[in-house]
C-alpha positions as CSV (number, residue, x, y, z in Angstrom):
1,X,105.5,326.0,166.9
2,X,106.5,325.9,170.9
3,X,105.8,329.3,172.6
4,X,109.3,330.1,174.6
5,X,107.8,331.0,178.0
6,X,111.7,332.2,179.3
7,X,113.0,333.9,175.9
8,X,116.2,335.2,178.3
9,X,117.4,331.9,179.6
10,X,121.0,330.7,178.3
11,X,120.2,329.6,174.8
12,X,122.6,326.6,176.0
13,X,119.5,325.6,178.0
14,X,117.4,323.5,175.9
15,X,113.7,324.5,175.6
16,X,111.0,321.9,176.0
17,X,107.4,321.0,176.5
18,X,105.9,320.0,179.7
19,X,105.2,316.5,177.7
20,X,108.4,316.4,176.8
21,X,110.2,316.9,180.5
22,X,106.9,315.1,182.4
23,X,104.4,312.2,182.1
24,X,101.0,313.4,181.8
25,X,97.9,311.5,183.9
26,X,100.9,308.3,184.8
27,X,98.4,305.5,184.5
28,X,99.2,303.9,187.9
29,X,98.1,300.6,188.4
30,X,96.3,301.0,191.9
31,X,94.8,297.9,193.9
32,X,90.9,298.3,193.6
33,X,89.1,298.5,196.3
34,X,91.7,300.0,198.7
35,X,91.7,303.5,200.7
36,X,94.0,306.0,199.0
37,X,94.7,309.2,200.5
38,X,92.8,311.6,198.5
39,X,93.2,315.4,197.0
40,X,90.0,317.2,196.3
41,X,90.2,320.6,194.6
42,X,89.4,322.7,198.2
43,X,92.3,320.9,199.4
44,X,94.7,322.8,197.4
45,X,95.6,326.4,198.5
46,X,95.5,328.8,196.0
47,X,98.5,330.7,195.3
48,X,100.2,327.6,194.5
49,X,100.5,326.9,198.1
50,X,100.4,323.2,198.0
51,X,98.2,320.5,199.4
52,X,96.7,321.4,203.4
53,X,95.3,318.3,203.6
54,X,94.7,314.3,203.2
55,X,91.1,312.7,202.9
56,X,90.7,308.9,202.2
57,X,88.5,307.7,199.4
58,X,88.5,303.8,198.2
59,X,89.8,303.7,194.3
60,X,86.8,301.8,192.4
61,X,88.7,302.2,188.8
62,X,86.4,306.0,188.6
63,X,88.0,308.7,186.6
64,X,90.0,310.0,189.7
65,X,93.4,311.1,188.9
66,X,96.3,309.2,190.3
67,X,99.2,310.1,191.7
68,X,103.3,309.6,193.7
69,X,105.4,311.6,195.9
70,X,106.9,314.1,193.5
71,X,104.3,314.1,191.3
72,X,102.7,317.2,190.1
73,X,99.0,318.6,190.3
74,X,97.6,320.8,188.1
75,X,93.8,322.5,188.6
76,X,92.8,322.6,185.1
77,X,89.1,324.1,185.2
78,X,88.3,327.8,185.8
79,X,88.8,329.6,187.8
80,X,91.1,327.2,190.1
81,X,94.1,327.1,187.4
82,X,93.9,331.2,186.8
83,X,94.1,330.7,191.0
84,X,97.0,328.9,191.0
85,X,95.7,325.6,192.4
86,X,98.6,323.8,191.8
87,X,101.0,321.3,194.2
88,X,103.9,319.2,194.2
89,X,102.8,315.8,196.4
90,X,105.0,316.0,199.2
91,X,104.9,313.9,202.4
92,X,101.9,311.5,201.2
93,X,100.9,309.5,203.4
94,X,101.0,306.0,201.1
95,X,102.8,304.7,198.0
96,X,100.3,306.6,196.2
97,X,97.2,308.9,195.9
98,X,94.0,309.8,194.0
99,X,92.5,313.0,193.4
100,X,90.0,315.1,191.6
101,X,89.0,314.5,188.1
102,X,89.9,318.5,187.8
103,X,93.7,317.8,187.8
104,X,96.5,317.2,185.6
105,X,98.9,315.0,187.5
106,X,102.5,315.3,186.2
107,X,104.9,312.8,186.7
108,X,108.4,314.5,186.6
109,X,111.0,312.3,184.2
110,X,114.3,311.0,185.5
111,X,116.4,314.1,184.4
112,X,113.9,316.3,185.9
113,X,113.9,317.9,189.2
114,X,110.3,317.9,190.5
115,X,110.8,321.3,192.5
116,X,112.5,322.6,189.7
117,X,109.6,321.6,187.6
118,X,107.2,323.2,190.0
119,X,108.9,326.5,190.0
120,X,108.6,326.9,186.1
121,X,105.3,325.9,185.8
122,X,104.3,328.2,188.1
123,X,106.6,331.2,187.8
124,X,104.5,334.1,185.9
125,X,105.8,334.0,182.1
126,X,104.4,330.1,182.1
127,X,101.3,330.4,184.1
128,X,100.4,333.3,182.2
129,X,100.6,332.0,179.1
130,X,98.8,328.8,180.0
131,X,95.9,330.9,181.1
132,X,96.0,332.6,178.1
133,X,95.4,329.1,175.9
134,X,92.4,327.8,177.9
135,X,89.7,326.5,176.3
136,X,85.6,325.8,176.2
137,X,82.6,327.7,177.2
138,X,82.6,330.9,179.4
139,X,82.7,330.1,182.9
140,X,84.0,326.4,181.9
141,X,87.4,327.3,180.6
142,X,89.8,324.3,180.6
143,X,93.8,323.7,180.5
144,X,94.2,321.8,177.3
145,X,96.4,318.6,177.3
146,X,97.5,319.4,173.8
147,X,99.2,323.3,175.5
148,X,101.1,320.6,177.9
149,X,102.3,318.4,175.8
150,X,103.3,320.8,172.3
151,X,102.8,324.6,172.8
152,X,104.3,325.9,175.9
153,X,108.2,325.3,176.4
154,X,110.2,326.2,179.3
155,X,114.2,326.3,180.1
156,X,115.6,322.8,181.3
157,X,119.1,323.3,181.8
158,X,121.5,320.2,183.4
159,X,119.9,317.9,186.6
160,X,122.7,319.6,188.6
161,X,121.5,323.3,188.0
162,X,118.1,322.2,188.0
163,X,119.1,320.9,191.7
164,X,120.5,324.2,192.8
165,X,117.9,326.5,191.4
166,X,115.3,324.6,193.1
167,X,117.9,324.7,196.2
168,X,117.7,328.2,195.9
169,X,114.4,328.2,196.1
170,X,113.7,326.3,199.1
171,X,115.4,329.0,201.7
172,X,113.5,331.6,200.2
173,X,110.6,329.3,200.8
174,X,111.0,328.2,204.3
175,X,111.6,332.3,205.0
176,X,108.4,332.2,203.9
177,X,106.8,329.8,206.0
178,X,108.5,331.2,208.9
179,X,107.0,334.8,208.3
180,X,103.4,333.5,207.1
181,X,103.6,331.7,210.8
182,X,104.8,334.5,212.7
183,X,102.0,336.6,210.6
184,X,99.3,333.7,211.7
185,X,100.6,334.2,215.2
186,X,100.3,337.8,215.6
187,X,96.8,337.6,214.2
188,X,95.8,335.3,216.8
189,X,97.1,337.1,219.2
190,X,95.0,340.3,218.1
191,X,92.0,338.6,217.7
192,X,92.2,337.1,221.3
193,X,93.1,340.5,222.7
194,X,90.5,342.6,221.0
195,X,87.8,339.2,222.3
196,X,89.0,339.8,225.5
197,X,89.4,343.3,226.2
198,X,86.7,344.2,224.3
199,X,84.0,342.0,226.4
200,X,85.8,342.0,229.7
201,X,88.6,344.3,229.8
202,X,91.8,344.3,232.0
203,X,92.4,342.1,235.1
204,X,88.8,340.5,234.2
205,X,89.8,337.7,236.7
206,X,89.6,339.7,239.6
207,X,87.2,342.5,238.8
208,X,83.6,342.1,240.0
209,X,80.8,341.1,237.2
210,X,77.2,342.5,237.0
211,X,74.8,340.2,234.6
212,X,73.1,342.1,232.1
213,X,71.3,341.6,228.7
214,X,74.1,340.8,226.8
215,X,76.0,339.0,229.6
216,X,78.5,339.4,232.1
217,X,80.6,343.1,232.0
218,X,82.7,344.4,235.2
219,X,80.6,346.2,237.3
220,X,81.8,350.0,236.4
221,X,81.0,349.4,232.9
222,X,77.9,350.1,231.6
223,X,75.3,349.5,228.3
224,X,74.0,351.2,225.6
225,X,71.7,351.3,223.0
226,X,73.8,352.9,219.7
227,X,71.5,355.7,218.8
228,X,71.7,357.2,222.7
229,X,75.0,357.6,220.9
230,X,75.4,358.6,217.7
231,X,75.4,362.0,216.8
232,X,73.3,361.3,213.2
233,X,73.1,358.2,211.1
234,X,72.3,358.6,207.2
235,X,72.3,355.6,204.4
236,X,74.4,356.5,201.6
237,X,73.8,357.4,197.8
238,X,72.8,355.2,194.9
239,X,74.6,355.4,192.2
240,X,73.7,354.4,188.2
241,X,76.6,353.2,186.3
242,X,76.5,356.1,183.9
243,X,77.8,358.4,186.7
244,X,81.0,356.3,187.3
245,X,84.5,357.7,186.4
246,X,85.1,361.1,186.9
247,X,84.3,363.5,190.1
248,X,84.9,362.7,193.5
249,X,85.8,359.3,195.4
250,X,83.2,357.2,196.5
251,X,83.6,354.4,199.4
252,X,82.3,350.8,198.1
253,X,82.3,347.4,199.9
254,X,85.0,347.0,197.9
255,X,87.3,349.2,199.9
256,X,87.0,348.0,203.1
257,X,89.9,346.3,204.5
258,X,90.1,345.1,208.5
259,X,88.4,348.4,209.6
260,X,90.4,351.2,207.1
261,X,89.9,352.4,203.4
262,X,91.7,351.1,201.2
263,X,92.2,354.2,198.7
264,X,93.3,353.0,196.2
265,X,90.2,351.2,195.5
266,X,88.4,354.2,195.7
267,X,85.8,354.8,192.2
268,X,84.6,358.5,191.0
269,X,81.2,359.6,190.2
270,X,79.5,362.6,189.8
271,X,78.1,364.2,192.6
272,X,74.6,366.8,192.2
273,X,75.6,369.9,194.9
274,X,72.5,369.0,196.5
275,X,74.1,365.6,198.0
276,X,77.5,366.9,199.3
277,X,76.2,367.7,202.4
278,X,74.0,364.6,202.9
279,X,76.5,361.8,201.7
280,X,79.6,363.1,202.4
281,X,82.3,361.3,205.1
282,X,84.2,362.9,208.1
283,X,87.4,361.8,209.8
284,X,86.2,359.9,212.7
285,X,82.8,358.3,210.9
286,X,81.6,354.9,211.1
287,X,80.5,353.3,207.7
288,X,78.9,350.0,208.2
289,X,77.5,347.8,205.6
290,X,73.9,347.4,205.5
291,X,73.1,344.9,202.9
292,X,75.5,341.6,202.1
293,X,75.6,337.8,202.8
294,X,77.1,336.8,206.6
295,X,80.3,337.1,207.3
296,X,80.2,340.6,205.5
297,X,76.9,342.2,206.7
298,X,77.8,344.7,209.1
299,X,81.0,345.1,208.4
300,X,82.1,348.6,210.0
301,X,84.7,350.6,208.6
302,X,86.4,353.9,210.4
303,X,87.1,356.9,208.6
304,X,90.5,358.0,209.6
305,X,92.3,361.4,208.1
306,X,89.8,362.2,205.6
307,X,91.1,364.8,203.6
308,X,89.2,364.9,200.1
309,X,85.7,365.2,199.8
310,X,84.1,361.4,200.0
311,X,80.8,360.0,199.9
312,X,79.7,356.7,200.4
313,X,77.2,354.1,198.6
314,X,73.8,353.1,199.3
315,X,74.6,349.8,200.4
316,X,76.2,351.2,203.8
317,X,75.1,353.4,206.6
318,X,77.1,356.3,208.5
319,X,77.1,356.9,211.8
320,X,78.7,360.1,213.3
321,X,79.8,360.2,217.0
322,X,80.3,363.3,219.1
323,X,84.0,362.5,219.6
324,X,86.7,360.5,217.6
325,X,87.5,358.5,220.7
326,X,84.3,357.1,221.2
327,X,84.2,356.4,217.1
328,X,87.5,354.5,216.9
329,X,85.9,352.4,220.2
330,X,82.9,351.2,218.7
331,X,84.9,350.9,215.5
332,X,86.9,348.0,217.2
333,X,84.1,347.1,219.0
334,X,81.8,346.6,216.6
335,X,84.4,344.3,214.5
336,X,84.7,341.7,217.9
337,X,83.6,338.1,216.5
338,X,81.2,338.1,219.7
339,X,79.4,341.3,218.7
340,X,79.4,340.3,215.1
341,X,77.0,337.1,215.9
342,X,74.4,339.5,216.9
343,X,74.7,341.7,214.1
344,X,74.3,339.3,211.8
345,X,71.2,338.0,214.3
346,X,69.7,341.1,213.3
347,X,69.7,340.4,209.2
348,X,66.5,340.4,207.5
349,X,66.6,338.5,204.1
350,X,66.7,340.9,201.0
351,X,67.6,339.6,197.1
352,X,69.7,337.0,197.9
353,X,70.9,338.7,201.0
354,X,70.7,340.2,204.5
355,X,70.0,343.4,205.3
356,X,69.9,346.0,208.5
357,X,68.0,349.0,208.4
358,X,69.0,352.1,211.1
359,X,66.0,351.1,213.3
360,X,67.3,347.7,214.3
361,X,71.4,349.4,214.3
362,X,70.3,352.2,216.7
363,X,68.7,349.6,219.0
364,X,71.9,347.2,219.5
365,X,73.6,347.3,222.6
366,X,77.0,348.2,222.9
367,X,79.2,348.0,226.3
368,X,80.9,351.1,227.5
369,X,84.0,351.3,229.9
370,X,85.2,354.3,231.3
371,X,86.5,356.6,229.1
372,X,90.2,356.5,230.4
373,X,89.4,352.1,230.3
374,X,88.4,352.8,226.1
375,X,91.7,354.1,225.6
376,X,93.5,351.5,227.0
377,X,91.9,349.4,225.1
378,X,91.8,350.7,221.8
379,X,95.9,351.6,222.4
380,X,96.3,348.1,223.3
381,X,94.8,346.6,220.4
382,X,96.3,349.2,217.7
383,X,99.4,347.9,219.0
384,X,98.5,344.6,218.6
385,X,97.3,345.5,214.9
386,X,100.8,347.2,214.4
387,X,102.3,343.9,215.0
388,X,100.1,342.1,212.8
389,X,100.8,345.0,209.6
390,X,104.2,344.6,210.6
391,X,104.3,340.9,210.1
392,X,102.5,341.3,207.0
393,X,104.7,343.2,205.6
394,X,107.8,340.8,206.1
395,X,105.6,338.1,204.8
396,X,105.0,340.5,201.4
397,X,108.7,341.4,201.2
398,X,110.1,337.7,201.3
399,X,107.2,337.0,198.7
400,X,108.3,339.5,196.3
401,X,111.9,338.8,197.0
402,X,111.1,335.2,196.2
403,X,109.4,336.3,192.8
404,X,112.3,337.7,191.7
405,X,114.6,335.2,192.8
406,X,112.9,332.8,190.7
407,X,112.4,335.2,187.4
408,X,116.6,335.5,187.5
409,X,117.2,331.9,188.2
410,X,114.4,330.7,185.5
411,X,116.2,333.0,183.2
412,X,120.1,332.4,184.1
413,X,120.4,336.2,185.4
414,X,121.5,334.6,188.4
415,X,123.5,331.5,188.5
416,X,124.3,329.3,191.6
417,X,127.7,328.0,191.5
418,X,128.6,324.6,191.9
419,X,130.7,324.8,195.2
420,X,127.8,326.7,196.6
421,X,126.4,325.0,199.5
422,X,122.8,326.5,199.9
423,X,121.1,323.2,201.8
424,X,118.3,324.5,203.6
């Protein structure tokens, strides 16, 4: 018996397979020997964010999928189809295409829309049930051909509605791509800056340079080993599983996010009174993890506005400065690509990772400005990562907009009418 994915669409709106509206693995007769533009699974986003990029491989009659423009692609093994490695061929480069042996290629049928198409396979009460029905060995799960073709039905209402849904669609996707490039911008731009600033400061082109161990820094600037620093420094507290789930929060790697906590990540434990003292966290801290694989090692984390008793895990180390403005400094400081290649210089090998101990920390040599210099700095950049949160957020907004745009279309809620023009 079909599964109705879209119980709420217009019972007018007939319900059918995905065999039923689309060819599955179209046995395209390709010329052998020839160079095809090729799809290999990293060359799909995730997030059903379509195909990045083009190779070239020459077809030799292998088990490569084949595919057209307006074709469909699928990623069938774990975890890329719970991912949503999934595309609809647009813009290829030749009359047609092979791929990895890891898709299903759908070929949409002439009273199918192919964006239409794309939109239902992906929208969540589909997708979810289709990662519900895989199949095979753990870690190997597959996409069945038989859940295509007989089990999961979707809403295909007339070509013409089909047209404007997937019209629809399309402005909410190129509001999209507009944000996700202003959000790319602003992140360049921040990245420069902080590069910048950070390692030369303001006016660099004119300011006089003094050569040191760690290269060229205007001349009223001066370096540092951390520890002539730091106030303390401590590694945090191991914790066994059996004291997870109740008691205070606990910062894990796992709540790091671009230099803050993220909160709501935060785990409990139970905490013995003799350790409040030694692992707790203070507004203004550093955390910086000590043992990971490159590019995580090292990451450095600031505690801002700490207002509940926290402590932190063994796999990190906290360093306390004398005063918040010299923390949130070496915060940013710390997080500069530059000065993150010689952290990670300074990894020893552990179990199948790098680690840095507080000896080899205290040791590394930071740059100092002026204190009035550091604050122009660290304003500048905050602003800059303002802009970038900012953008982010537009970027999340039009996505959710989007995702409920297409859960009202998909389910009739919303109609477009006919005399609606909504060309992008």
């Amino acid at each position: 018996m079909k599964v109705d994915c879209f119980p709420e669409a217009p019972p007018e709106w007939p319900r059918k397979t995905v065999g039923e509206v689309a060819e599955i693995d179209p046995p395209y007769q390709l010329e052998v020997g020839k160079l095809y533009p090729f799809v290999e699974m990293a060359s799909v986003r995730e997030g059903f964010g379509g195909i990045c990029r083009f190779g070239q491989r020459v077809w030799d009659r292998s088990g490569l999928c084949r595919f057209k423009e307006g074709d469909l692609m699928l990623g069938k093994i774990t975890p890329c189809a719970e991912n949503g490695k999934a595309a609809l061929v647009i813009n290829l480069p030749d009359a047609f295409g092979i791929g990895s042996t890891e898709f299903f290629v759908l070929s949409p049928k002439a009273d199918v829309d192919p964006e239409y198409l794309f939109a239902a396979l992906t929208a969540g009460p589909f997708h979810r049930r289709l990662i519900s029905r895989m199949e095979g060995s753990t870690g190997r799960l597959r996409i069945t051909r038989d859940t295509l073709k007989k089990w999961l039905a979707l809403p295909v209402p007339s070509i013409e509605d089909q047209r404007r849904i997937a019209a629809a669609l399309n402005l909410a996707d190129h509001a999209i791509h507009r944000a996700r490039s202003e959000l790319d911008a602003t992140r360049a731009l921040k990245r420069s800056l902080s590069s910048e600033l950070f390692l030369h400061g303001f006016g660099s082109a004119t300011r006089a340079q003094q050569k040191t161990k760690i290269g060229l820094i205007p001349n009223d600037w001066t370096v540092s080993e951390l520890r002539t620093l730091w106030a303390s420094s401590a590694n945090g507290l191991y914790v066994p599983e059996n004291l997870y789930g109740s008691g205070v929060p606990i910062v894990r790697i796992d709540a790091f996010n671009d230099g803050f906590f993220e909160t709501r990540n935060f785990k409990r434990i139970r905490v013995e009174p003799r350790d409040v003292d030694a692992y707790s966290i203070q507004t203004g801290d550093l955390l910086v993890n000590r043992v990971n694989s490159i590019p995580f090692l090292g990451k450095v984390v600031y505690a801002d506005a700490v207002d509940e008793f926290t402590v932190f895990e063994s796999n990190m180390m906290r360093l306390r400065f004398p005063t918040r403005e010299l923390s949130q400094y070496l915060a940013l400081y710390l997080s500069v690509p530059a000065t993150k290649k010689r952290i990670w210089a300074m990894g020893r090998p552990a179990v199948a990772q790098l680690s840095i101990n507080q000896r080899d920390v205290g040791k590394f040599l930071v740059v100092l400005p002026p204190k009035a210099e550091r604050q122009e700095i660290v304003t500048a950049v905050a602003t800059a990562r303002q802009a970038e949160e900012s953008a982010e957020n537009k970027l999340n907004a039009i996505v959710g907009v989007k995702r409920s745009l297409l859960q009202n279309l998909l389910t009739g809620k919303i109609r477009i009418p006919a005399t609606l023009d909504i060309a992008p």
